[in-house]
C-alpha positions in Angstrom: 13.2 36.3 -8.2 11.6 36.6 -4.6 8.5 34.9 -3.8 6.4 36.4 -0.9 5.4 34.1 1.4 1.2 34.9 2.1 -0.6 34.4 5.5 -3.9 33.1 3.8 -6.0 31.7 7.4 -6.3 28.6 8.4 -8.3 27.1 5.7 -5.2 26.9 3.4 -3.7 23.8 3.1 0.0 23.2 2.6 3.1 23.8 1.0 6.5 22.5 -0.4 9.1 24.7 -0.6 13.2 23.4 -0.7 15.5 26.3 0.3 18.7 26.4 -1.3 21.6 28.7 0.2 25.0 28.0 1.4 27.1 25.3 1.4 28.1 22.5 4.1 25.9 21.3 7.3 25.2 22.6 10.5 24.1 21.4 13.7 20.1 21.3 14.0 18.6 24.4 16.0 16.8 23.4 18.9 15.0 25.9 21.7 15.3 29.5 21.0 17.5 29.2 18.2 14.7 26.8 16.5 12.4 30.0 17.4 14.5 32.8 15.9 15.2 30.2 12.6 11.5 29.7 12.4 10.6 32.9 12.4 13.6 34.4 9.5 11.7 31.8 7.2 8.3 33.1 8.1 7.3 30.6 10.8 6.0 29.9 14.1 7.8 29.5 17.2 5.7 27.5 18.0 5.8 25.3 15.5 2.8 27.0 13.7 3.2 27.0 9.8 3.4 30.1 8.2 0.0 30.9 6.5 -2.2 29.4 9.1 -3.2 32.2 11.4 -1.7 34.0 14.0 1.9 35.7 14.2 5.4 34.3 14.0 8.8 35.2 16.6 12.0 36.4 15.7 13.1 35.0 19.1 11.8 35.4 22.6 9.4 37.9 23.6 9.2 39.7 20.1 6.4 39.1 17.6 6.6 39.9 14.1 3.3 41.1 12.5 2.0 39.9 9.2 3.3 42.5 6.5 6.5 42.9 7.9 6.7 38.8 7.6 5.6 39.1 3.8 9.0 41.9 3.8 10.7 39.0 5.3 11.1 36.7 2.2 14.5 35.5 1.4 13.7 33.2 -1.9 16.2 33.5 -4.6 15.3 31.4 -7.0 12.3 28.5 -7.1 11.6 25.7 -8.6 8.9 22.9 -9.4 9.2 20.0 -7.3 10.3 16.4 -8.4 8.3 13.5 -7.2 11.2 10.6 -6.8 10.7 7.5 -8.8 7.4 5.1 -8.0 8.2 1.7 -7.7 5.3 -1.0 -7.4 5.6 -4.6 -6.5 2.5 -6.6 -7.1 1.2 -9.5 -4.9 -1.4 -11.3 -7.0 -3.9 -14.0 -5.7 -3.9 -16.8 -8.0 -5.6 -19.1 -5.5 -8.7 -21.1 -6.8 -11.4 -19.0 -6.7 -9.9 -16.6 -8.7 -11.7 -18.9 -11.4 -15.4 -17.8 -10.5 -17.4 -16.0 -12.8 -18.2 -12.8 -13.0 -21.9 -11.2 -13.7 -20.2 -10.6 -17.4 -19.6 -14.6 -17.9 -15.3 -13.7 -17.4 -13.2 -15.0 -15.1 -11.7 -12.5 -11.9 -8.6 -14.2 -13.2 -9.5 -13.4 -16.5 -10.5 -9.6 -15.7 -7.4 -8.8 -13.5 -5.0 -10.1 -16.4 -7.2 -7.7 -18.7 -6.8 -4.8 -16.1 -3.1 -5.4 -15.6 -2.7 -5.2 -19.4 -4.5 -2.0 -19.5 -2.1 -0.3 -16.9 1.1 -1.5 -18.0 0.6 -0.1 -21.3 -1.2 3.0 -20.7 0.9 5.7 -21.8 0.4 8.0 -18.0 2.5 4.9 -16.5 5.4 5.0 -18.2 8.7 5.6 -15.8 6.5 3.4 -13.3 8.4 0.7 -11.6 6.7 -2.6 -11.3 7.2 -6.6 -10.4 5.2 -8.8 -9.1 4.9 -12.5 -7.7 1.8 -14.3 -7.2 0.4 -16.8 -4.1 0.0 -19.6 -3.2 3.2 -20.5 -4.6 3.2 -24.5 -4.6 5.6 -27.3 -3.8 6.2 -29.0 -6.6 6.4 -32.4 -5.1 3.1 -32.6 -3.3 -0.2 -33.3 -5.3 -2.6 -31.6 -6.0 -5.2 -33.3 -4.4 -5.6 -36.5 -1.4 -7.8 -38.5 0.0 -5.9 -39.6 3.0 -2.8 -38.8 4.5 -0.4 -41.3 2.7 -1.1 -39.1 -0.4 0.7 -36.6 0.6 4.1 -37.9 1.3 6.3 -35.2 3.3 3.6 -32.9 2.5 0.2 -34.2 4.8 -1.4 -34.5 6.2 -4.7 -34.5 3.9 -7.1 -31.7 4.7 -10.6 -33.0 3.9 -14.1 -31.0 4.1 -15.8 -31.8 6.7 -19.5 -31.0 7.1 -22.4 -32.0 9.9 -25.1 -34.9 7.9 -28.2 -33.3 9.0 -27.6 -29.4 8.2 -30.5 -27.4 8.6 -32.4 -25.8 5.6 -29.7 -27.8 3.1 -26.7 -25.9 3.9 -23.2 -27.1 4.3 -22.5 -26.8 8.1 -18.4 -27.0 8.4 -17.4 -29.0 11.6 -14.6 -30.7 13.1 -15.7 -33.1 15.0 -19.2 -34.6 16.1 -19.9 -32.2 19.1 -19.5 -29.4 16.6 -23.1 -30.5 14.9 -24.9 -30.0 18.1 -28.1 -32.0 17.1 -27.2 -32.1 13.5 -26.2 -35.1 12.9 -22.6 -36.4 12.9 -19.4 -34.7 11.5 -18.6 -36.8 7.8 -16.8 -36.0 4.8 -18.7 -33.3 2.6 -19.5 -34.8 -1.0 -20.9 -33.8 -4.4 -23.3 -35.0 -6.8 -24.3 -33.8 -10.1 -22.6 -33.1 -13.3 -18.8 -31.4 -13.0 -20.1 -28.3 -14.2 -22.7 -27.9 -11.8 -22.5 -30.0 -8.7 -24.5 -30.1 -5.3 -23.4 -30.9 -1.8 -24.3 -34.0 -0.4 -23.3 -35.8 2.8 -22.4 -38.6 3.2 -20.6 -39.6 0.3 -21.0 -43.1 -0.8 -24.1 -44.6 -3.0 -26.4 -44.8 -0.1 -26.7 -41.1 -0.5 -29.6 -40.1 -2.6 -28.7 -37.3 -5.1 -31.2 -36.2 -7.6 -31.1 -37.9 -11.1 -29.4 -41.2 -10.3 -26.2 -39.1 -9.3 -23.9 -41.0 -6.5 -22.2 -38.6 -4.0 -18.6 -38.7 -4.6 -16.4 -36.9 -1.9 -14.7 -33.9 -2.6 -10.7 -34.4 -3.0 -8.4 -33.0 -0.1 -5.8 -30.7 0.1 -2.4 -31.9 0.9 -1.3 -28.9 3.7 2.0 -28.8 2.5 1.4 -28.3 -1.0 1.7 -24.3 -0.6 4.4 -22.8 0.0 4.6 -20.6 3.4 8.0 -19.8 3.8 8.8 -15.9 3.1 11.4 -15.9 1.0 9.9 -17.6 -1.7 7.3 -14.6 -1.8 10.5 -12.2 -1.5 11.6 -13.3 -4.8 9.8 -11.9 -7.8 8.4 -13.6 -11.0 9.1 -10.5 -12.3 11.7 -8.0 -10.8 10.6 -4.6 -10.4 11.8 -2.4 -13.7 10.6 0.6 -15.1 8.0 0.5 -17.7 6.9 0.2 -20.7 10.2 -1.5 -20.6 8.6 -4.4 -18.4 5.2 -4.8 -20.0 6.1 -7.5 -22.5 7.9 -10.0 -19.6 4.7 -8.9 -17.0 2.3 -9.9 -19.5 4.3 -13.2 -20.5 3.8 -13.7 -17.0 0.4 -13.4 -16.3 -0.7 -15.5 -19.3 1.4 -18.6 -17.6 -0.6 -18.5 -14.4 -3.8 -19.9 -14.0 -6.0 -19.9 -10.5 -5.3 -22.6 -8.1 -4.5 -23.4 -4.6 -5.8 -21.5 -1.2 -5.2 -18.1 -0.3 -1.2 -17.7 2.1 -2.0 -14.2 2.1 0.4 -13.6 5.5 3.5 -15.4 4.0 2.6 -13.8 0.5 2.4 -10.1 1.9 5.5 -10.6 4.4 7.6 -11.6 1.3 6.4 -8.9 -0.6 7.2 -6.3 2.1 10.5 -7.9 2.0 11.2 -7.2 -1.3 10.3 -4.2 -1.4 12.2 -2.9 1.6 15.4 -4.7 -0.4 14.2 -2.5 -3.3 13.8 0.8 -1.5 17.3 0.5 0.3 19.5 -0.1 -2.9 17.4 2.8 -4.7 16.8 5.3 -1.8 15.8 8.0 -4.2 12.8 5.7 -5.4 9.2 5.4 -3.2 8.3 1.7 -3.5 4.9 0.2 -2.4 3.1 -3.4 -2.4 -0.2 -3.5 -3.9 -2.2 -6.6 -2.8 -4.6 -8.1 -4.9 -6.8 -10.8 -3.8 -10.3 -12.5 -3.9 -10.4 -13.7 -0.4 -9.5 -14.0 3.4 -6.3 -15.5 4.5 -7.1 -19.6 5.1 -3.4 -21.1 4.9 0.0 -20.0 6.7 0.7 -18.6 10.0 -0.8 -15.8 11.1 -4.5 -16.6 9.3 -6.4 -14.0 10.4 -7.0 -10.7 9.7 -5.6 -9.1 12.6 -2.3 -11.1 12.8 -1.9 -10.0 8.6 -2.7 -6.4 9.8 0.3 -6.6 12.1 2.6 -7.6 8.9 1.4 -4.6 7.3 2.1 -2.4 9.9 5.4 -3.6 10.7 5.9 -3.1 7.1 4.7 0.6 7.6 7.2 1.2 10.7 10.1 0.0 9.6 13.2 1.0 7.9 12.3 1.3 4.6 8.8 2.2 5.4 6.6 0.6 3.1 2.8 0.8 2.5 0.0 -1.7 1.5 -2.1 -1.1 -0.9 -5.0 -3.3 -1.0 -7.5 -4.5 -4.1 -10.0 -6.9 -3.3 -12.2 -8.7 -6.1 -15.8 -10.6 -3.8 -19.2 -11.7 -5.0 -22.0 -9.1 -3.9 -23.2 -10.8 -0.8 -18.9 -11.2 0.3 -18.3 -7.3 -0.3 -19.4 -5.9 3.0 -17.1 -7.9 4.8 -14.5 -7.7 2.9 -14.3 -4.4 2.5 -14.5 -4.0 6.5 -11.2 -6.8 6.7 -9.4 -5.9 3.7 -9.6 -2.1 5.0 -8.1 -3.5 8.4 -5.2 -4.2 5.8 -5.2 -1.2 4.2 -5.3 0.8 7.3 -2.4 -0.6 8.8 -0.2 -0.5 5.6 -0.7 2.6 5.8 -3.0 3.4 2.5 -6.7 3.8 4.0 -9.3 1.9 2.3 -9.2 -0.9 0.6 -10.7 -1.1 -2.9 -13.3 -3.7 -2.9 -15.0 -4.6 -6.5 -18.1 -6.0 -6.8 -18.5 -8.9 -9.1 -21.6 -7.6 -10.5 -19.6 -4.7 -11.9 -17.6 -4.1 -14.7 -14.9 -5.8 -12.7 -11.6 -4.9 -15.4 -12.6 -1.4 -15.5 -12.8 -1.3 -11.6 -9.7 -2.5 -11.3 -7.8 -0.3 -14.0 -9.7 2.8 -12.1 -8.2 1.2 -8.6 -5.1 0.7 -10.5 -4.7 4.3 -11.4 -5.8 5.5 -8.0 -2.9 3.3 -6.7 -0.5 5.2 -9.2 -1.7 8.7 -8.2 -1.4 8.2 -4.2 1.8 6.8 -4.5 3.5 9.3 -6.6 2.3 12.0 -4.2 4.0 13.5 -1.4 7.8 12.3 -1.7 10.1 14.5 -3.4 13.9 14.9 -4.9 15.8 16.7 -2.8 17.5 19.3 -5.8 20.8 19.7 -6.6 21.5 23.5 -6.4 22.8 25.2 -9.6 25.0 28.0 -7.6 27.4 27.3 -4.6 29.7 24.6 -7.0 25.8 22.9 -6.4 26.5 22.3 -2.4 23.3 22.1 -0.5 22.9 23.7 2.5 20.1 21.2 4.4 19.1 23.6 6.9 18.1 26.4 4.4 15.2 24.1 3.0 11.1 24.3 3.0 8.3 23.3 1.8 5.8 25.0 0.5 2.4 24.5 -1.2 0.4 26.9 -4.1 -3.3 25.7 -3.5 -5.7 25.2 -6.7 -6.9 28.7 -5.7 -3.6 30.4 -5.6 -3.2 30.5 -1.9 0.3 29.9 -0.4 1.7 28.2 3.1 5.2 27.2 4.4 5.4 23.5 6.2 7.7 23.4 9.0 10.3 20.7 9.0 10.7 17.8 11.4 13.6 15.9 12.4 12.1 12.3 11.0 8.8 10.4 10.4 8.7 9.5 14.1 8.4 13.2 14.8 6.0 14.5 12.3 3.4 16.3 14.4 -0.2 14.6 14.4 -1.9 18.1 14.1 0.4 20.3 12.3 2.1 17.6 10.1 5.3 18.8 8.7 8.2 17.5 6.1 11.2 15.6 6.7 14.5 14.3 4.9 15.5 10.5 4.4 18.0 10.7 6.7 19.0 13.4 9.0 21.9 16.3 7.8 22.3 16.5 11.2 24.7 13.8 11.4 26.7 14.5 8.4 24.5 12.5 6.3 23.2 13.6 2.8 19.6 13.4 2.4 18.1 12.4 -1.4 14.2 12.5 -0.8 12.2 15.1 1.7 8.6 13.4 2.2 6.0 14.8 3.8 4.0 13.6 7.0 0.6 11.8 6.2 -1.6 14.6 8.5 0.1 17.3 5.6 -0.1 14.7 2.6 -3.6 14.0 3.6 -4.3 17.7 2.9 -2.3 18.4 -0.1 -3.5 15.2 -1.9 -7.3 16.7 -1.6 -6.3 19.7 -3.8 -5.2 18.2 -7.1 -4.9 21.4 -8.2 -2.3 22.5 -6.0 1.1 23.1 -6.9 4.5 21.9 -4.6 7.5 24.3 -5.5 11.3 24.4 -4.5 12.3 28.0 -3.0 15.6 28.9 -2.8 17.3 30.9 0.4 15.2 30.8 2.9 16.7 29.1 6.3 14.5 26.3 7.1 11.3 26.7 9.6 11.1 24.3 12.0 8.2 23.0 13.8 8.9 22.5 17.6 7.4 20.7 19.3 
C-alpha cells in the first residue's frame, strides 16, 4: 500500500515513519545530495520537514510544488511503531525523616511502600523493567549515634547540633561557632526536653535548663560522619537488579518491607551510583531505554557535592553521556517545604533531562500522588524511542538510509521528521530523529529516538499515532 505523505501547515506536529528498501549501507549524503535525498522523501532542503509549510528541492535551483510532492510517495508497506523496552532503576530515600507523618496519620515511608506496591502490580506495567537501591546506605561498623568523637571509632568524628542559647522568638538558631550567634548568646549543644513522643528544644542541655513540667534537657545524640556510606559503587549495586515485571514484584516488595527510615540524606553519591547502573544496564541491553527515578523527602546534607547545583551537574552528566540517561525526580515535603523544593528538586529534574520535578504535599493523599507520579514516570519514558524493524522482504536486510519518521496526529494530520546524524546534532528548532549508532560507519542501529524539541511535541498529542513506512529514502535535515 502507498501512504501519501500530506503538507498539513505548520501547526502539525510530528511524525515517525521507518523506511524499509534495499539492502546493505551507504555512505551518508551530505550537501546537494542531502538536498536531492530530502526532497525524493518529501522533504526540505533545507532541512524543513515535510508537512510544515513551504516547498521542498529535488536538488538545486528546482522546487517541487505541493501536489506533485503528494505524487511523490514511495511507501510500500507500513507499520506501527515499537517502543523498545522501559527499564527503571529506583533510588529511594530511606533517610530519617522519611518517618514523619502525614496529614492522614501514615508514614511517607509508609505511603511510598504503599505506592510502589500499587505500580508494580498494576496490570498497565507489566513488561516494565525495574530495580532499585535505597540511600543512605550505612557502615555497618559505625553506631548509630555519639556523643563525642571516640564513639565513632574509624568513623568520626561526632557531628553534634549545634544551636545559639539566646535564639530569638524560641527558635532553634544553627551555628558553628560563637560569632555565628551575633548577640544571641553563645554557640552550645542543642537539647530536648519533654516526653520521647513529643519533645521541645532546649539549650543548654544539662539540669540547669528549665523545661516545662520538671523535664531535664537531655542533648540530642550525634551522628557519627562516617556511618553513611558515600562511595558510588555501593549505590551502583542494586538491592534489587532491574528485571521485568510482574516477574519482580514479589522480591521488590520483600524489599521494601525490610527497610525502615534512617540516616541523612547522600543524595549525590546515591544518584551518581544510580546513573552508574543504569548506564551498565543500557550498554548490555541497547535495545532497552533505561531511566533513574529519584525519590526523596529532602535536600542533599551528607557526601560530596551537597548542594543542589553540584547534584544538578551529576544529573546532567548523566544526561550527556554515553548511555544517556535521564532523572526522574519525586519529591515527598511538608506544606510550608514544597515551594522550595519543588524549585531545587526541579533544578534536578531539569538537568536529568525530565522537566519538573513531582513534588507532593504532605497534606495530600500522599500514596495516590505518588502512584499518579508513578504512572506519569511510566508514560514519558516509554515515549519517543523506538525498534528499529526488521524488514520482512530483501532476506530482512535493512537499508538505514531509506528510513523516516513520521507522525498521524489525534486529528489525522500527517508530517515526516527529518533525520539527524546523532543526539549532538538534533536541531533545537526543527528537532529530528536519530539512530543509536551511526550506519554510516558500518554499524547496525537497534533503536531510532527522537530529539526532545520533536518528543516534546509528539508527547502533547496522546492521541497521535507513530508508524513505520516502508521505501522511502530517508529525509535529512541539514543543517
Amino acid at each position: 500500500m502507498i501512504r501519501r505523505v500530506g503538507r498539513q501547515g505548520a501547526s502539525i506536529l510530528l511524525a515517525a515513519v521507518i523506511g524499509l528498501g534495499c539492502a546493505g549501507t551507504r555512505e551518508r549524503p551530505t550537501g546537494d545530495d542531502a538536498a536531492a535525498a530530502g526532497a525524493a522523501a518529501g522533504g526540505h532542503a533545507g532541512g524543513s520537514p515535510a508537512g510544515t509549510g513551504g516547498s521542498a528541492t529535488d536538488g538545486p535551483g528546482r522546487v517541487i510544488g505541493g501536489d506533485a510532492l503528494g505524487e511523490m510517495a514511495c511507501a510500500s508497506a507500513s507499520q506501527k511503531a515499537q517502543q523498545v523496552p522501559l527499564d527503571l532503576y529506583f533510588m529511594i530515600d530511606s533517610s530519617g525523616s522519611m518517618a514523619d507523618t502525614t496529614s492522614n496519620g501514615q508514614t511517607k515511608w509508609a505511603a511510598v511502600v504503599g505506592a510502589m506496591k500499587s505500580f508494580l502490580e498494576d496490570p498497565q506495567s507489566a513488561g516494565l523493567g525495574v530495580g532499585v537501591q535505597y540511600f543512605p546506605l550505612v557502615n555497618a561498623s559505625v553506631p548509630d549515634s555519639c556523643n563525642v568523637n571516640g564513639d565513632c571509632g574509624s568513623g568520626g568524628p561526632c557531628g553534634v547540633i549545634t544551636t545559639c542559647s539566646q535564639p530569638t522568638s524560641g527558635t532553634v538558631t544553627p551555628c558553628a561557632s560563637n560569632a555565628d550567634c551575633r548577640g544571641q548568646g553563645t554557640c552550645v549543644r542543642l537539647g530536648a526536653c519533654g516526653p520521647a513522643n513529643a519533645p521541645l528544644a532546649c539549650a543548654p542541655p544539662g539540669p540547669a535548663s528549665v523545661c516545662s513540667n520538671g523535664y531535664v534537657c537531655t542533648a540530642l545524640a550525634g551522628y557519627c560522619n562516617g556511618r553513611d556510606k558515600c562511595d558510588v559503587a555501593s549505590y551502583a549495586t542494586p538491592a534489587v537488579e532491574v528485571a521485568p515485571l510482574p516477574g519482580v514484584a514479589a522480591a521488590i516488595e520483600a524489599s521494601l518491607a525490610q527497610h525502615m527510615p534512617d540516616g541523612l540524606t547522600p543524595t549525590s553519591a546515591a544518584l551518581s551510583g544510580a546513573i552508574s547502573h543504569a548506564q551498565a544496564l543500557a550498554a548490555a541491553n541497547p535495545t532497552h531505554k533505561v531511566v533513574v527515578v529519584l525519590a526523596t523527602d529532602g535536600e542533599p546534607d551528607e557526601c560530596t557535592p551537597s548542594d543542589i547545583a553540584g547534584v544538578a551537574g551529576i544529573a546532567s552528566a548523566g544526561r550527556a553521556g554515553t548511555p544517556a540517561i535521564s532523572t526522574y525526580v519525586i519529591g515527598v515535603f511538608a506544606p510550608a517545604e514544597a515551594a522550595d523544593a519543588q524549585m531545587n528538586l526541579s533544578t534536578l529534574a531539569a538537568a536529568g533531562g525530565t522537566g519538573q520535578a513531582f513534588i507532593i504535599n504532605t497534606s495530600q493523599n500522599v500514596s495516590q500522588a505518588f502512584v499518579s507520579a508513578l504512572n506519569s514516570v511510566r508514560s514519558s519514558g516509554l515515549a519517543c524511542q523506538y525498534m528499529v524493524p526488521i524488514p520482512s522482504t530483501d532476506a530482512g536486510h535493512l537499508d538505514y538510509f531509506s528510513v523516516n519518521v513520521e507522525y498521524t496526529s489525534g486529528s489525522n494530520q500527517t508530517v515526516t521528521i527529518g533525520n539527524v546524524k546523532d543526539r549532538a546534532s538534533c536541531s533545537p528548532t526543527q528537532g529530528g530523529w536519530y539512530y543509536d549508532v551511526d550506519p554510516s560507519t558500518g554499524a547496525r542501529p537497534q533503536t531510532i529516538s527522537i530529539c526532545d524539541t520533536t518528543c516534546t511535541q509528539l508527547q502533547s498529542d496522546p492521541a497521535g499515532r507513530v508508524d513505520i513506512l516502508l521505501g522511502c529514502q530517508t529525509v535529512f535535515i541539514v543543517n
